[in-house]
C-alpha positions as a printed Julia matrix, in Angstrom:
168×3 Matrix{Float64}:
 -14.61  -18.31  -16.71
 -11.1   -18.67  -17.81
  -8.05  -20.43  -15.99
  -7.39  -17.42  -13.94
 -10.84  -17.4   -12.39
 -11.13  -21.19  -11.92
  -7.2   -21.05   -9.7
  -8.14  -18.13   -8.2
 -11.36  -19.64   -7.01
 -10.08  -23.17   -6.01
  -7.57  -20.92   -3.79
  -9.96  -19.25   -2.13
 -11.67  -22.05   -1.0
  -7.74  -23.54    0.4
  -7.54  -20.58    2.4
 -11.66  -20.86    3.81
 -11.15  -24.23    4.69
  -7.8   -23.76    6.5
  -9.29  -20.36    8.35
 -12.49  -23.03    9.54
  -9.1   -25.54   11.06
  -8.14  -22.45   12.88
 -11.24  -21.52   14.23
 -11.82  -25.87   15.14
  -8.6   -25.92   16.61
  -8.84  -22.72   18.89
 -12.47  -23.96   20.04
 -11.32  -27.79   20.24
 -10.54  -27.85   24.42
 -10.0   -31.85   24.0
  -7.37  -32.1    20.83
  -3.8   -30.76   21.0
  -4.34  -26.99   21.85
  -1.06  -25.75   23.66
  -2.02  -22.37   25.28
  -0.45  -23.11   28.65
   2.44  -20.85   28.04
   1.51  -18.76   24.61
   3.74  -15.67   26.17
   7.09  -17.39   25.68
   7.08  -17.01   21.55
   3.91  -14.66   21.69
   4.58  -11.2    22.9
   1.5    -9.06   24.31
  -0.84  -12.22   24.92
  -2.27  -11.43   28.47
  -2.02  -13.9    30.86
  -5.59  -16.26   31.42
  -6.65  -14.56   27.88
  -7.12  -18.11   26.46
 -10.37  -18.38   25.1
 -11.35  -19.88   21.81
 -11.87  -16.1    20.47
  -9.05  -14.54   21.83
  -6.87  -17.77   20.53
  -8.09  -17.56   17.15
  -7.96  -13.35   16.61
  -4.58  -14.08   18.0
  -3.69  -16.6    14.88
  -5.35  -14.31   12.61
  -2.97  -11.27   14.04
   0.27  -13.54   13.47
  -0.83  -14.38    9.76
  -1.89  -10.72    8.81
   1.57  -10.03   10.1
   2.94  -12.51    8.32
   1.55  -11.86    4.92
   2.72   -8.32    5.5
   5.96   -9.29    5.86
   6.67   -8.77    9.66
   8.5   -12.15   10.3
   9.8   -15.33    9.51
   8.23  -18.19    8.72
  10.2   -20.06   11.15
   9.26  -18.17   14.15
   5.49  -17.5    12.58
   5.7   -21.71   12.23
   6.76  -21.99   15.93
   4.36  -19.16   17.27
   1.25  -21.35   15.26
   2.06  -24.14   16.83
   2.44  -23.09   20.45
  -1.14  -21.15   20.08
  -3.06  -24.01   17.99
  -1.51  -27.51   18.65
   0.96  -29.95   16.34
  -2.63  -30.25   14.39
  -2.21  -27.04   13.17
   0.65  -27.74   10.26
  -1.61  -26.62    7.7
  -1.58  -23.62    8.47
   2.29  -22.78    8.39
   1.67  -21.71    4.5
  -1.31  -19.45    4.42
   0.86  -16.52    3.75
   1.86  -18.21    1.01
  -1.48  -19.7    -0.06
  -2.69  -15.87    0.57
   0.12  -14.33   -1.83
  -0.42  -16.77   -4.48
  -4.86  -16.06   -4.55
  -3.5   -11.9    -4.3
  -1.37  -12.94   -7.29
  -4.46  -14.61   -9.07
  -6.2   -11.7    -8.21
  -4.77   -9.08  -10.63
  -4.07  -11.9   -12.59
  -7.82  -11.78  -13.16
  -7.3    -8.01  -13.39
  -5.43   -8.23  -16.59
  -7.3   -11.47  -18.12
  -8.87  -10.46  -21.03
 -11.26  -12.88  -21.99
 -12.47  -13.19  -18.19
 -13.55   -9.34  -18.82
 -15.53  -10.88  -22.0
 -17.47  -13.23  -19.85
 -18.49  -10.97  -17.6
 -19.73   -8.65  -20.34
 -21.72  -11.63  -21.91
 -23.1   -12.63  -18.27
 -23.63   -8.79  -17.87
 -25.76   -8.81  -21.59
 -27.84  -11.87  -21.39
 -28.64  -11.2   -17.34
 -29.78   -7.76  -17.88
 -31.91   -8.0   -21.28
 -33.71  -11.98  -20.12
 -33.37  -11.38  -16.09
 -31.96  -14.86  -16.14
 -28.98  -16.91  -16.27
 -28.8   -18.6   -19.59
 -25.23  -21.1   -19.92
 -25.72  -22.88  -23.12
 -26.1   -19.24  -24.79
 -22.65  -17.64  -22.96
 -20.97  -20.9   -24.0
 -22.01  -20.85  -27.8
 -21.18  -17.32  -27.37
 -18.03  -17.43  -25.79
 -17.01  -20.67  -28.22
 -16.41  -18.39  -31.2
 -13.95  -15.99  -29.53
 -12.32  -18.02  -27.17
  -9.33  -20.98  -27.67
  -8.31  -20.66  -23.93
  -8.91  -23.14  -21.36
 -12.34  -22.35  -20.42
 -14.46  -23.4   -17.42
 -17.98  -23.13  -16.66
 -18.69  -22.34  -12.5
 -21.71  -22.75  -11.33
 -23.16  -22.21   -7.59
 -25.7   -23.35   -6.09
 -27.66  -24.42   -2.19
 -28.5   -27.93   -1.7
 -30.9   -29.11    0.01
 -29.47  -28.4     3.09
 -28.9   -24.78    2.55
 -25.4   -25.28    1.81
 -23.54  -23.33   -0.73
 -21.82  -25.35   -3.4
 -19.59  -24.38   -6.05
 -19.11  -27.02   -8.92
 -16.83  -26.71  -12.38
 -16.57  -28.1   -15.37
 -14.09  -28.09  -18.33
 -15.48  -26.46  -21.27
């Protein structure tokens, strides 16, 4: 894939790890989760609603409003913090982090020799029914000057998903 793919990818897996602190933080009873009085900077949280699903579709609900543009980031800062804890200061920039991968996005949209790689995946997948890399990357080789990187993913022995990828 190209440059566009490899940033787009690398955000997307910023803003999975940073939704997995939110969901930690709402569940973590024993760290520095300040629900006592969400109300005062949280409008509409019902009183006793506290629990670890309720807290987290709560922080979800202030960033999709955020990223929408429905606040500031000072008050949407403030609000994070009295729901999640002091812990939680990585997520003050997911709307950010979100608008930048959106960016990416139809950057990807637009990317030219991204569409090329795909139609080379497409082509040797479809006519071998297998995955071949060293023949995309002689392929791609003569066409492309770009930055290119090669993504691969993969389970581990333990069943989990890994992404790994290298310069071309």
């Amino acid at each position: 894939g190209t440059g566009s793919l490899f940033v787009f990818l690398r955000l997307y897996n910023l803003i999975v790890k940073r939704l997995a602190i939110a969901k930690q933080l709402a569940v973590d009873k024993d760290g520095e989760v300040q629900v006592s009085l969400p109300h005062v900077a949280l409008e509409g949280i019902r009183e006793g609603a506290h629990d670890s699903n309720h807290v987290y579709e709560t922080f979800v609900s202030l960033l999709c409003s955020q990223v929408e543009g429905h606040g500031d980031s000072t008050r949407y800062e403030t609000q994070v913090r009295q729901l999640l804890g002091n812990n939680a200061y990585e997520l003050y920039t997911m709307d950010k982090l979100i608008a930048h991968a959106y960016k990416q996005l139809k950057a990807m949209g637009d990317d030219d020799i991204l569409h090329q790689f795909i139609q080379i995946y497409r082509r040797y997948h479809k006519y071998t029914g297998v995955f071949k890399p060293n023949a995309i990357k002689s392929e791609a080789s003569h066409w492309s000057s770009d930055e290119v990187f090669g993504i691969e993913m993969y389970r581990d022995e333990e069943g989990v998903l890994t992404m790994a990828c290298e310069y071309i």
